[in-house]
Backbone as a ProteinNet text record, in pm:
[ID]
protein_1_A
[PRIMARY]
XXXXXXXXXXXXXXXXXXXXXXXXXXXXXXXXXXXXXXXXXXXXXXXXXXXXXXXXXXXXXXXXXXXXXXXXXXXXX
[TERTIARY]
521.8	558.4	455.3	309.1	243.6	236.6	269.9	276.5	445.8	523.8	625.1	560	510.1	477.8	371.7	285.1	197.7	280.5	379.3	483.7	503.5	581.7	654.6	565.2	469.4	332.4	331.9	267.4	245.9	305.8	510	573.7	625.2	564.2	603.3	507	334.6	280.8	182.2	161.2	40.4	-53.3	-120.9	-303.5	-331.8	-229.8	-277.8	-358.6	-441.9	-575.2	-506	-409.9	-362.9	-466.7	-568.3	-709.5	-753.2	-715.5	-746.1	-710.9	-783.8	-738.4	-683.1	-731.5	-669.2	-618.8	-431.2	-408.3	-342.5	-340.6	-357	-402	-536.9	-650	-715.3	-681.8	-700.5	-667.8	-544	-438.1	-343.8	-323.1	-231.6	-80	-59.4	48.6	87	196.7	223.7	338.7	377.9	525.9	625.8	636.8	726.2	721.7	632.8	579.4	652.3	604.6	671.9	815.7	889	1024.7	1088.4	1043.1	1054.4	1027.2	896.3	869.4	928.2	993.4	1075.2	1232.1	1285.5	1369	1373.3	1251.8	1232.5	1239.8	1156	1108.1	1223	1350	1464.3	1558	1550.2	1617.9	1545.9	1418.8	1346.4	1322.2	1366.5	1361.5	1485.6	1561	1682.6	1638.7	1596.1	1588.4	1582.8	1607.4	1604.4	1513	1392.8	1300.2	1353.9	1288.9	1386.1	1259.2	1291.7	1217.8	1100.3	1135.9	991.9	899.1	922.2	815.9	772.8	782	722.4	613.5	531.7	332.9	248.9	127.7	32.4	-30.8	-36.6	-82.2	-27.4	108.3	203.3	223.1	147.5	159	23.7	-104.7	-239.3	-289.1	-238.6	-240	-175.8	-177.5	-67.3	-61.4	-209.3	-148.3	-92	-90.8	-11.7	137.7	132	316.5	324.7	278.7	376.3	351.9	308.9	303.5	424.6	457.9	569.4	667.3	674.1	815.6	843.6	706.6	729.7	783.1	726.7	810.4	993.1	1031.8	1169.8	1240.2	1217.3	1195.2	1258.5	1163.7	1176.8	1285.5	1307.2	1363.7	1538.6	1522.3	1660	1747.4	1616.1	1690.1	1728.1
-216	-354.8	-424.7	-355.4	-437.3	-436.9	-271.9	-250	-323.2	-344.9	-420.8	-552.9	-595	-789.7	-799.7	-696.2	-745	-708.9	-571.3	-587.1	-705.7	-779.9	-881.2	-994.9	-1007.9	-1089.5	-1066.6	-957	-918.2	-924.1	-944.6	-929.2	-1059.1	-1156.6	-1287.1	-1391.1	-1361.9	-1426.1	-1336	-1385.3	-1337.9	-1338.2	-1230.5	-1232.8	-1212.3	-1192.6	-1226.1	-1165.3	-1248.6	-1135.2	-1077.8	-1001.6	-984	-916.6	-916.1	-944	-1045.8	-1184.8	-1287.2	-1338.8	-1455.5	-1483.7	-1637.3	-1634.5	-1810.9	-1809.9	-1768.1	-1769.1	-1925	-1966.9	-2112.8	-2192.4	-2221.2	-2240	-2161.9	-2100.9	-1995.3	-2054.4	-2105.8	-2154.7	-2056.4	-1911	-1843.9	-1870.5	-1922.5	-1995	-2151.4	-2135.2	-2278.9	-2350	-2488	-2506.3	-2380.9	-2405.9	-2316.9	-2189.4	-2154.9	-1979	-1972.3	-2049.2	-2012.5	-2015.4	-2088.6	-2115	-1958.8	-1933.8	-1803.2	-1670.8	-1683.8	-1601.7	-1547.6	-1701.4	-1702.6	-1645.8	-1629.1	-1614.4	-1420.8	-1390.7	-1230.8	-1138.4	-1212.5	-1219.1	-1143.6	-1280.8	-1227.9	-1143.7	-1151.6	-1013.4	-856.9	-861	-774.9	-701	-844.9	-769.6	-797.1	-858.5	-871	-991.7	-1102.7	-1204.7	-1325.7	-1437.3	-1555.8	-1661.9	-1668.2	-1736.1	-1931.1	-1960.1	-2103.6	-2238.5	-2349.4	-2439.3	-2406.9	-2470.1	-2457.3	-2377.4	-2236.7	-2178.2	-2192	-2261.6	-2266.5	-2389.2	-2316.8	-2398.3	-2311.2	-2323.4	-2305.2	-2198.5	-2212.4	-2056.6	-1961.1	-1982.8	-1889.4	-1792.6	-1822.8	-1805.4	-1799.4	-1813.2	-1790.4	-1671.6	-1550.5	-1439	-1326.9	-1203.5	-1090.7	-1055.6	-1087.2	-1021.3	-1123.1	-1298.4	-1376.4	-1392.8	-1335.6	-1336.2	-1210	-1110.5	-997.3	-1008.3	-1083.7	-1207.6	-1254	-1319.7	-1345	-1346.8	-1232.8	-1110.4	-1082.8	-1017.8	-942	-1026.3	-1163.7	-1212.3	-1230.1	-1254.4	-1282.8	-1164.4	-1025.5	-898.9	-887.6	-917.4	-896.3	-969.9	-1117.1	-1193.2	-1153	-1086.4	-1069.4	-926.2	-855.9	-747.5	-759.1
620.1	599.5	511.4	533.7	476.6	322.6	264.4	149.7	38.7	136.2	54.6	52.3	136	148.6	5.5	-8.8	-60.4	-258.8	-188.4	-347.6	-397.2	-285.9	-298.8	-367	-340.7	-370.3	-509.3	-562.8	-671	-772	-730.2	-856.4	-843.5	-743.4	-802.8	-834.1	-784	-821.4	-934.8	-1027.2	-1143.5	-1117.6	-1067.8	-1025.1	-900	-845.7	-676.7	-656.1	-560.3	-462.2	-299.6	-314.4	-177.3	-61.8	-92.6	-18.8	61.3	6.3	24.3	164.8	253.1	343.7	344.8	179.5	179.4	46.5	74.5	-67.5	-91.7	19.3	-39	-138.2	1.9	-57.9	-216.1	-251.6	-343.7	-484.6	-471.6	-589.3	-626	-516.3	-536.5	-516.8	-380.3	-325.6	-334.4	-428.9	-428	-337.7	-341.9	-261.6	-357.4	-460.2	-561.7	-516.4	-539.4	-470.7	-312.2	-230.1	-81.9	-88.9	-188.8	-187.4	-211.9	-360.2	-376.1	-267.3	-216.3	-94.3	-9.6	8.6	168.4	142	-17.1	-46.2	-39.6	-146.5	-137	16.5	111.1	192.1	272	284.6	418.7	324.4	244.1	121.3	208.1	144.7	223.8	333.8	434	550.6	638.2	518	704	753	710.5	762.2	807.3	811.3	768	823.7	750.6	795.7	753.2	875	908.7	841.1	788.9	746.6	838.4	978.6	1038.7	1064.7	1012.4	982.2	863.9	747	632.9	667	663	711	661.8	625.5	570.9	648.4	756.7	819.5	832.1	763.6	800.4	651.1	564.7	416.1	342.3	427.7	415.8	357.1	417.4	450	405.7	370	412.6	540.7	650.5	763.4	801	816.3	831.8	803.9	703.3	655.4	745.1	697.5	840.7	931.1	1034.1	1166.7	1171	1084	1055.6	1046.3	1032.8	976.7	1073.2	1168.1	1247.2	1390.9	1372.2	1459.4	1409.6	1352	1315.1	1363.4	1304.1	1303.6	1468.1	1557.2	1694.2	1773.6	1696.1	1750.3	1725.3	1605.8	1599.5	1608.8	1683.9	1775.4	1880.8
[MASK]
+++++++++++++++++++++++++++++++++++++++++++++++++++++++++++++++++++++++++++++

């Protein structure tokens, strides 16, 4: 999981440090970027991540986004 998330990263943002723990903070992730994200994202996995998870800790991260996932993931088995 972790190696598609951080795909997914890579082929939509330019430069990413998928290292990073603040791609926020960073200037990697923008509102624009999460829109897109969240779009690749339930493509990806089967899923439909809902407004209220779109927050800043939830998009910080790669292990944060597959936190993420992995909750939806669970919820909708």
């Amino acid at each position: 999981m972790k190696e598609i998330i951080e795909a997914i990263l890579k082929d939509n943002i330019a430069g990413v440090d998928v290292e990073s723990k603040a791609l926020i903070e960073d200037g990697y992730i923008t509102s624009l970027a999460i829109i897109q994200l969240v779009s690749e994202l339930d493509i990806a996995f089967d899923i439909e991540i809902t407004f209220e998870a779109i927050k800043k800790e939830n998009f910080n991260s790669v292990e944060a986004i597959e936190k993420m996932v992995m909750m939806y993931k669970m919820s909708k088995a």
